[in-house]
C-alpha positions in Angstrom: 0.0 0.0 0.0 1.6 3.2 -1.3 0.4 5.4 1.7 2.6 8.6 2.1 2.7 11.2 5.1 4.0 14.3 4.4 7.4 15.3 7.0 6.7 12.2 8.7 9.4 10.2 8.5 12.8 10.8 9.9 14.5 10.2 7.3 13.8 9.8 3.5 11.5 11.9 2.3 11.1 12.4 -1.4 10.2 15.0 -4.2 7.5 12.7 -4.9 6.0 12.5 -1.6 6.4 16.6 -1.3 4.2 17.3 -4.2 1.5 14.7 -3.7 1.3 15.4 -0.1 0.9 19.7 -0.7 -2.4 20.5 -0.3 -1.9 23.9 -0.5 -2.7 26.0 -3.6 -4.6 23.4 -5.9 -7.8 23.3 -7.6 -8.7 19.5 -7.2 -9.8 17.2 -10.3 -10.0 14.6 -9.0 -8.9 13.1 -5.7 -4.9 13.2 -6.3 -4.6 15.3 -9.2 -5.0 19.4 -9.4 -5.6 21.8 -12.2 -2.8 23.5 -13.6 -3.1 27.0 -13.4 -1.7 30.5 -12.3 -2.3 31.7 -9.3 -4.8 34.6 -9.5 -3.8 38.6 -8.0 -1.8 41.5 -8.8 -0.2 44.3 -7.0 -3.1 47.3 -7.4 -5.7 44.3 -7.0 -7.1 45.6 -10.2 -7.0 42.7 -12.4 -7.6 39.0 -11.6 -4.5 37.5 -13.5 -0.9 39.1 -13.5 1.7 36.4 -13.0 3.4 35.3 -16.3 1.6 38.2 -17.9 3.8 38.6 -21.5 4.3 41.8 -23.6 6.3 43.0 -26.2 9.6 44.0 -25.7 11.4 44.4 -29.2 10.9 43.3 -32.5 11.2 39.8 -32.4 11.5 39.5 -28.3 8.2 39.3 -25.3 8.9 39.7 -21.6 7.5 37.4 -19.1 6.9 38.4 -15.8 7.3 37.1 -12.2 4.5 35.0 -11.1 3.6 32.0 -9.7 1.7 28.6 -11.2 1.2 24.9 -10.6 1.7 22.2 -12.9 0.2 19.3 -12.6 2.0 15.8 -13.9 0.0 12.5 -14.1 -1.2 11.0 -11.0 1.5 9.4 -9.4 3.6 12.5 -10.2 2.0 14.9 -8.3 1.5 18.9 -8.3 5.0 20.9 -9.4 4.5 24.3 -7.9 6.9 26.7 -10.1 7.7 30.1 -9.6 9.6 33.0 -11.5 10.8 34.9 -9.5 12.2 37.5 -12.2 10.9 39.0 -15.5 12.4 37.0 -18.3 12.9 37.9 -21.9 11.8 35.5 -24.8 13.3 35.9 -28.5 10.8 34.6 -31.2 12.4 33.3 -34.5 12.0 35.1 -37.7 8.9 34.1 -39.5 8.6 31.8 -42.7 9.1 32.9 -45.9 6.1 31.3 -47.6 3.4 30.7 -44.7 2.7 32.1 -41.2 3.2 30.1 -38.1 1.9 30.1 -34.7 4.5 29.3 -31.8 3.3 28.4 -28.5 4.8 29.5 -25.0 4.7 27.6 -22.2 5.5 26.8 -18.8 7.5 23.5 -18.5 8.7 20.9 -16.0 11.5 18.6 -16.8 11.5 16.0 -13.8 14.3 13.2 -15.2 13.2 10.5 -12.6 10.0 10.4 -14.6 11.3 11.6 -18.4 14.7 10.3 -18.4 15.7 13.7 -20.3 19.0 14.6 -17.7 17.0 17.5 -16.5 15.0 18.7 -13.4 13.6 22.2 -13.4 11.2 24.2 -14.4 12.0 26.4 -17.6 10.0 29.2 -20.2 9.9 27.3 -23.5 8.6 28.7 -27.3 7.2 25.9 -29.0 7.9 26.7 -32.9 4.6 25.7 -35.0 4.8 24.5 -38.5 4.4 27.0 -40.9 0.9 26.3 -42.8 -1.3 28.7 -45.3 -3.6 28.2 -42.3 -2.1 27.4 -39.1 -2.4 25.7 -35.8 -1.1 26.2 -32.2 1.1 23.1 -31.7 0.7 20.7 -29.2 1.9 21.3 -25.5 4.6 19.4 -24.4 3.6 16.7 -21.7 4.4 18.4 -17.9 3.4 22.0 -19.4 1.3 24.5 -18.8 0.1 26.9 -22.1 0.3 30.4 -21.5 0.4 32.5 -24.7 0.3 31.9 -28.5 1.9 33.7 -30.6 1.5 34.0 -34.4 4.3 34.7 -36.7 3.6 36.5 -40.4 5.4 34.9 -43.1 9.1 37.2 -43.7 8.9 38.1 -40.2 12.3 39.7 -38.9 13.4 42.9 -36.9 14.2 44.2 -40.2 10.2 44.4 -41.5 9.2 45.7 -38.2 8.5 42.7 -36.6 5.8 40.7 -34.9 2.7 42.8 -35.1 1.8 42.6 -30.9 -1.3 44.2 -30.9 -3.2 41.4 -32.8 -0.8 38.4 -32.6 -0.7 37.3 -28.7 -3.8 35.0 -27.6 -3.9 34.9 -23.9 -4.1 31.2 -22.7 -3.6 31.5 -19.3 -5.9 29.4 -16.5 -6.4 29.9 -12.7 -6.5 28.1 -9.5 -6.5 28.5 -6.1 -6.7 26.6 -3.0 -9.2 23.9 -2.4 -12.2 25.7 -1.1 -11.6 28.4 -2.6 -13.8 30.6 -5.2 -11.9 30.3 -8.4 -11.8 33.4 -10.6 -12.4 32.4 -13.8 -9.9 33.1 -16.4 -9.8 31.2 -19.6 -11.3 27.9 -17.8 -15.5 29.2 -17.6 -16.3 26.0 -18.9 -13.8 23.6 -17.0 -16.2 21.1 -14.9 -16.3 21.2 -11.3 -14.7 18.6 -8.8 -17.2 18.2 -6.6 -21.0 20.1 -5.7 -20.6 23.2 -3.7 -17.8 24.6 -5.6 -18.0 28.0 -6.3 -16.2 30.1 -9.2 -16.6 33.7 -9.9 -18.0 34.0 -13.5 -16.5 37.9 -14.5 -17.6 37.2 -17.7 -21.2 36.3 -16.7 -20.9 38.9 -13.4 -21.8 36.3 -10.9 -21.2 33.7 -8.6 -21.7 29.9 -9.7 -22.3 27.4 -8.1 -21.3 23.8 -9.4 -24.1 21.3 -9.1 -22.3 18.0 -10.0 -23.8 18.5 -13.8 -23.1 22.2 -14.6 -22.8 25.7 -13.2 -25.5 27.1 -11.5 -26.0 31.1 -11.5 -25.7 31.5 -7.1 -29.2 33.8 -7.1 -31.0 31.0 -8.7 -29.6 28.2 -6.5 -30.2 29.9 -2.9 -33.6 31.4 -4.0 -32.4 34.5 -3.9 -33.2 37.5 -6.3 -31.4 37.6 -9.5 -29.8 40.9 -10.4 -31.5 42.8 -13.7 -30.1 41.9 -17.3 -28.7 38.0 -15.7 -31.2 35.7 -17.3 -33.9 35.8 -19.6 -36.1 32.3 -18.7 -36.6 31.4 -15.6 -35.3 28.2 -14.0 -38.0 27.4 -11.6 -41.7 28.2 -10.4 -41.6 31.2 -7.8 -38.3 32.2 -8.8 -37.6 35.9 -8.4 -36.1 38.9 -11.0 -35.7 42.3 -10.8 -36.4 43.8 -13.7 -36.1 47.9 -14.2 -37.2 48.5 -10.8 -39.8 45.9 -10.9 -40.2 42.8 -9.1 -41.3 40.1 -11.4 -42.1 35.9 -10.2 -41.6 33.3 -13.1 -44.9 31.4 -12.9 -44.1 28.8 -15.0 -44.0 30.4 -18.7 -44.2 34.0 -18.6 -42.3 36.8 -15.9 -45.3 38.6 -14.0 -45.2 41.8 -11.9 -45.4 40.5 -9.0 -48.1 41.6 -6.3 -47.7 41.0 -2.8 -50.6 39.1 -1.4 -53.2 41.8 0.8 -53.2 40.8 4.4 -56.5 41.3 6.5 -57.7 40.6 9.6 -60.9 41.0 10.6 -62.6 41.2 14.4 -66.5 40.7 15.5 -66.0 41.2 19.3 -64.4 43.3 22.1 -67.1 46.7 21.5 -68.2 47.9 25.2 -71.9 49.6 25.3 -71.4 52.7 27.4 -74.4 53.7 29.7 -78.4 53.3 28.3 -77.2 51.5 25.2 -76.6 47.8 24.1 -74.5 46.4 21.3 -76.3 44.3 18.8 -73.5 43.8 16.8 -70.0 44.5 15.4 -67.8 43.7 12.5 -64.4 45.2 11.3 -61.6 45.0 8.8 -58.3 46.0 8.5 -55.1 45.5 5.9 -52.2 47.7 5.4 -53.2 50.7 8.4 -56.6 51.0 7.4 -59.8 50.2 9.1 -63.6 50.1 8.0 -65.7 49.5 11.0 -69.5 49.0 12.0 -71.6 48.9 15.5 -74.8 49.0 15.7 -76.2 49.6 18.9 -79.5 50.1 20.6 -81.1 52.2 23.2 -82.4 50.6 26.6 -82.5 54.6 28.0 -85.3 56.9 28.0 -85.4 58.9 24.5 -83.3 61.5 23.7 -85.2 64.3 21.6 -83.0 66.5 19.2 -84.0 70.4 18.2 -84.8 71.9 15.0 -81.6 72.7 14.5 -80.4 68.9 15.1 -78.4 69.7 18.1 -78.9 67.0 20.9 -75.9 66.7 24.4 -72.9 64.3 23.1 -74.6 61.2 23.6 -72.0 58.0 24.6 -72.3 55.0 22.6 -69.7 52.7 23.4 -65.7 52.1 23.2 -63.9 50.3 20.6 -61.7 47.6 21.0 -58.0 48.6 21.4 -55.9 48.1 18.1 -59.2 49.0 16.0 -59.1 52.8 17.4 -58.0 55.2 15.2 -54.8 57.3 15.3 -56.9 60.8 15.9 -60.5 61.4 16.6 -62.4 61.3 13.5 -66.1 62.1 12.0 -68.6 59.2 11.6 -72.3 58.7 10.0 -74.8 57.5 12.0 -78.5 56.1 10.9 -81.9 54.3 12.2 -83.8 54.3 9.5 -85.6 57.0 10.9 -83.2 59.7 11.2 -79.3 60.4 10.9 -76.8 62.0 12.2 -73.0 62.4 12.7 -71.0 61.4 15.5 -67.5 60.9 16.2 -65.1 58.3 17.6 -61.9 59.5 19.6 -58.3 58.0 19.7 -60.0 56.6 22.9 -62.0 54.6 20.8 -65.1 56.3 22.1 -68.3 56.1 19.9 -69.7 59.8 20.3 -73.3 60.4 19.0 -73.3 64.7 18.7 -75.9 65.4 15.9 -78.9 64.1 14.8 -82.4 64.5 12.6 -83.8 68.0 12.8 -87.2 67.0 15.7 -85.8 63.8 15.4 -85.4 61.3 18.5 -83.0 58.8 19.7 -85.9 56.0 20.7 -85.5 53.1 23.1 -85.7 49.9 20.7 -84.4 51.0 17.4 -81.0 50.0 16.3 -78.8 52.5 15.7 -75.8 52.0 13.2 -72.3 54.1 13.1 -70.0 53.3 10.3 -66.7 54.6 9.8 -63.4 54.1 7.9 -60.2 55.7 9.0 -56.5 55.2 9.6 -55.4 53.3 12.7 
């Protein structure tokens, strides 16, 4: 049984056990084997990649600059972690003089315990392409890494001006980071993921995605959460939520509909007091959102009460509303018997106040007297 402990033994510890046992800045594929990738970060923290970043530097010459990456090597090889630890010049060779050509750089490892090739160490390597009317990147060596290609015009030289930088450098740079970590996406938006619950960060896309064990999920959709305005187009489930120009919107299946949030309304039949010479026959209100519509109707067990021609009768007590069904400041309310009207007002007390009524009219013993109101609480 090949099991291997990191700076466990005393003695005899090898390069092999050292990579397969660093579990340190590796992107998992699988459970001994990494992704091979750049580590991810610049100085200014303005850009997500700027280790082995290459620019021109002459005619026919790039410079690569300090960074750090991982290759990884077949299984029982292990992770090689590589750094450059200074910027580094690379001299392209003059171009074809029938075709164009497309050379590759790379990061390579030469580990001769494996290879058998004399050499162990890591090294910045241009892989010349074949020149071709159309051409192709060649392939990367085994224990590489691809960084940038680089196409060559036929009769390229320092003396015809050059490589033409601006349009011949394809970035093909890759990230990872630690396990756990959220992987900034670089070049690698459709690599798989190792496992569910891994999380990249999609710049392209401008989200956070969540791997599922069969694809990337867009984060919002997978927690339940919101999705941001302008992110997708269909929904992905029943109920799920959009904002959409300052609108909220629900996907109900086929179609995105405003949404409206349901009303909620309570209502209340009891907890009305009848004040002195007057019963309560009955009560019912309602209320949603601040607002209240309520109705008593009460009747009088005193003797009558007789109002002048001019309707003016002594503020006559009816009874006292329940508390949470008051409103926030006294407030004007109809009254009626059927026989006469009047007005009457309810305080922030809750007391039902009958102050007006029918010109000659009379408050009579036996007739039911309603007051109906709608106010805010």
């Amino acid at each position: 049984m090949a099991l291997r402990s990191g700076w466990l033994p005393p003695t005899g510890q090898t390069r092999v056990t050292t990579r397969l046992t660093a579990l340190g800045a590796t992107t998992p594929v699988n459970p001994l084997a990494s992704r091979s990738g750049i580590l991810p970060g610049a100085v200014d923290g303005k850009y997500r990649v700027s280790g082995f970043k290459m620019t021109d530097s002459g005619p026919m010459s790039a410079t690569v600059y300090a960074g750090r990456a991982v290759v990884q090597g077949p299984n029982a090889q292990g992770a090689y972690p590589v750094t450059l630890d200074a910027d580094t010049v690379l001299t392209f060779g003059d171009g074809d003089p029938v075709n164009p050509r497309i050379d590759l750089v790379v990061l390579r490892v030469y580990d001769d315990e494996f290879d058998n090739q004399t050499r162990s160490e890591a090294a910045l390597e241009i892989v010349r392409g074949e020149p071709k009317a159309l051409p192709t990147s060649p392939g990367a060596p085994a224990l590489s890494l691809p960084l940038f290609s680089v196409r060559v015009e036929k009769q390229t030289s320092a003396g015809t001006g050059g490589i033409a930088w601006s349009t011949a450098i394809t970035d093909l740079r890759t990230t990872l980071v630690g396990v756990g970590g959220i992987l900034p996406v670089y070049n690698n938006a459709g690599v798989p993921g190792s496992y569910p619950g891994q999380y990249q960060d999609n710049d392209n896309a401008h989200y956070l995605q969540r791997w599922d064990g069969n694809g990337w999920v867009a984060y919002p959709k997978e927690i339940g959460g919101i999705a941001p305005g302008g992110t997708i187009s269909t929904g992905g489930y029943t109920g799920q939520f959009r904002e959409n120009n300052g609108v909220l919107q629900r996907w109900n299946g086929n179609t995105w509909a405003n949404y409206q949030p349901p009303v909620e309304v309570e209502t209340t039949s009891s907890g009305v007091t009848p004040l002195a010479n007057w019963t309560v026959v009955s009560f019912s209100a309602r209320r949603s959102r601040g607002l209240a519509t309520v109705l008593v109707t009460v009747t009088r067990n005193g003797a009558n009460v007789n109002a002048e021609s001019a309707g003016n009768i002594t503020d006559e007590p009816l009874c006292t509303l329940p508390a949470g069904w008051r409103p926030a400041f006294d407030y004007e309310a109809s009254a009626c018997d059927g026989f006469g009207s009047g007005g009457a007002y309810i305080s922030a007390g809750g007391q039902v106040n009958l102050r007006t009524w029918s010109s000659n009219g009379a408050l009579v013993a036996g007739r039911n007297i309603r007051v109906s109101a709608t106010y805010v609480l």
